[in-house]
C-alpha positions, 0 to 999 in steps of 0.5 A: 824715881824721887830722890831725897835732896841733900845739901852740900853740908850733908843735911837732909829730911828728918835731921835736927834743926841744931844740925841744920844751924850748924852747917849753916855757920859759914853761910849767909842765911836767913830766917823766918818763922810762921805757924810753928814753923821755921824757914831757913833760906840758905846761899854761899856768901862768895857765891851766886845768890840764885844757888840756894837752899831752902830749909823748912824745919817743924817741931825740931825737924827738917821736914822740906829741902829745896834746892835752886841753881842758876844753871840748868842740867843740859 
């Protein structure tokens, strides 16, 4: 079963990228653009920085969600 990844903030694939900067406000972030796309590298600034996000938005639109945690499902 594949299931969609959604962040803490609630943002998934197919959302606006002004969504995405608004979930992100409180949170450190960092932002590259290459080829017409924007890639958005988002952690909790009080939190481990191996627990992150990351967002790739085309065209206006979120179109990749990768989620990384330091801990391992057991």
């Amino acid at each position: 079963m594949i299931r969609k990844a959604v962040t803490s903030g609630g943002i998934k694939v197919g959302d606006s990228e002004e969504a995405v900067k608004k979930v992100t406000a409180n949170f450190h972030c960092e932002t590259d653009n290459s080829l017409g796309y924007t890639y958005y590298e988002v952690s909790d600034p009080d939190g481990s920085s191996l627990d992150n996000y990351s967002i790739v938005v085309n065209d206006g639109s979120v179109r990749m969600i990768k989620v990384k945690n330091s801990t391992e499902p057991k």
